[in-house]
N, C-alpha and C positions, 0 to 999 in steps of 0.2 A: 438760559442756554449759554454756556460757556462755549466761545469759538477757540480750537485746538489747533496748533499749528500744526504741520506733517512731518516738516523734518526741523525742528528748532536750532541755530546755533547762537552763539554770545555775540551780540553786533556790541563792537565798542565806538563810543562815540565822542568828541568834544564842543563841548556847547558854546556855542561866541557870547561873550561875554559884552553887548552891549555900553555899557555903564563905562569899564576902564578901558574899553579899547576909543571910547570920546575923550576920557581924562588921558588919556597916553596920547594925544592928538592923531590918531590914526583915522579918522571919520571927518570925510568931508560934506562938512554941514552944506554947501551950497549947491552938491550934487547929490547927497545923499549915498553919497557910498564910502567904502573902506578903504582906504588908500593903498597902493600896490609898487611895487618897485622891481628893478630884474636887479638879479645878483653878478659875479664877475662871471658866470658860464651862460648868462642870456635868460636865466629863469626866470617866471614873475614869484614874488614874493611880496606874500601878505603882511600887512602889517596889523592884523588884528589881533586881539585880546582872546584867549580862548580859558572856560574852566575846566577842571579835573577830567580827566576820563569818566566817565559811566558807560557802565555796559548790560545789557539788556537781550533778556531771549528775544529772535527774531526769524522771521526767514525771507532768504535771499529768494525772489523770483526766479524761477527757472530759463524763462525766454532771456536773461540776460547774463545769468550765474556764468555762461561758457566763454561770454565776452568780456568777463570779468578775470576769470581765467586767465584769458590772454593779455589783461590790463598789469598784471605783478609781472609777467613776462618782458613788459616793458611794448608791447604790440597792442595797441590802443582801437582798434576798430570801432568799440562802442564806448563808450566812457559812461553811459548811463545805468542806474543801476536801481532796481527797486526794492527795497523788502517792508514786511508786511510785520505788524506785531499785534500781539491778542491784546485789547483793552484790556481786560481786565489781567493782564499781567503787566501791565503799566501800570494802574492800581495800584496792585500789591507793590512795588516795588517806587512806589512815592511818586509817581509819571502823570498824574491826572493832578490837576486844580481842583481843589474840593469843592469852589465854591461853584464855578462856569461848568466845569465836567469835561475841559479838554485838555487834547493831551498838552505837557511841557516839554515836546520836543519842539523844536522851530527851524523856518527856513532860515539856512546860513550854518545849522549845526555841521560839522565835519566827520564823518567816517573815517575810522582812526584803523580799525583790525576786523577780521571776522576769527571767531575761535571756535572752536568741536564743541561742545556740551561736556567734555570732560578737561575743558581748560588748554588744549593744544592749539595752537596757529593754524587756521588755516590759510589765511592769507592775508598779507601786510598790505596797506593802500600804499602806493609810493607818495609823496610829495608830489605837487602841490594839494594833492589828495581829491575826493571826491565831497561836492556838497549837495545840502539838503534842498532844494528847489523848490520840495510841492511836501506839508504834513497836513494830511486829511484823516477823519475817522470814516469809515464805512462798511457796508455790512448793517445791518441794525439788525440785533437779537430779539429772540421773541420777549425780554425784557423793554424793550425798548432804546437800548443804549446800544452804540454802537461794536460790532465785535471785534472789527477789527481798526489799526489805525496803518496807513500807506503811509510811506515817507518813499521818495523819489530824489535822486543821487545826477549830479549833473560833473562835470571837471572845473566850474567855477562857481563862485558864490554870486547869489542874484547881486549882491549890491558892491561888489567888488568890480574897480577901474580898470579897464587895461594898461597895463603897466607898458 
């Protein structure tokens, strides 16, 4: 049984990049976190490594879509954000480990954009943007695999310092 999503859009996303954000000395090994800095207007600013965009069909929960709304407005009420992606279109689209079977998204990824299904903006994340907290599969199909995979969106990265 294939799980369908109701209303899909393009979740873009950037994946931290582990590896060179240690070789760029941005990870602090003795707390285990990313290193953070404020800029000249008070901002915190990451110092991590991120790779390419990818983007992937998804959907935006609804109990949070309207506070998200208000978050490109610049009016932040909720800063949390969940969407929901069909396993098996993470499959198709190279997102699963062949060998374990789960997904290659991770907490600390970065939500970049949300777009239509015909490639238009819906809405830009501002900086410092929203991160990935919690990636779980669930749902289990009558396959036995799970149908769907949760990723859960916070205003910081679990392992990032206060700056």
């Amino acid at each position: 049984m294939r799980v369908r999503l109701v209303r899909p859009l393009t979740i873009a996303l950037r994946q931290l990049d582990t590896t060179r954000t240690k070789a760029a000395g941005a990870y602090d090994s003795e707390f285990g976190m990313i290193k953070t800095t404020k800029d000249a207007r008070g901002n915190r600013v990451s110092e991590r490594v991120e790779g390419p965009e990818i983007r992937i069909p998804g959907q935006v929960e609804d109990q949070t879509w309207y506070g998200l709304r208000m978050f490109a407005m610049g009016n932040s009420p909720e800063s949390k954000l969940a969407i929901v992606f069909s396993y098996r279109t993470l499959e198709e689209c190279g997102f699963v480990d062949e060998t374990t079977k789960q997904p290659l998204l991770n907490v600390n990824d970065r939500l970049v954009a949300i777009y239509s299904p015909e490639g238009e903006l819906v809405l830009m994340v501002r900086p410092p943007g929203l991160y990935a907290v919690e990636v779980r599969p669930a749902v289990l199909s009558l396959s036995g695999k799970p149908g769907i995979v949760i990723m859960r969106f916070n205003d910081r990265a679990l392992t990032e310092a206060p700056a």
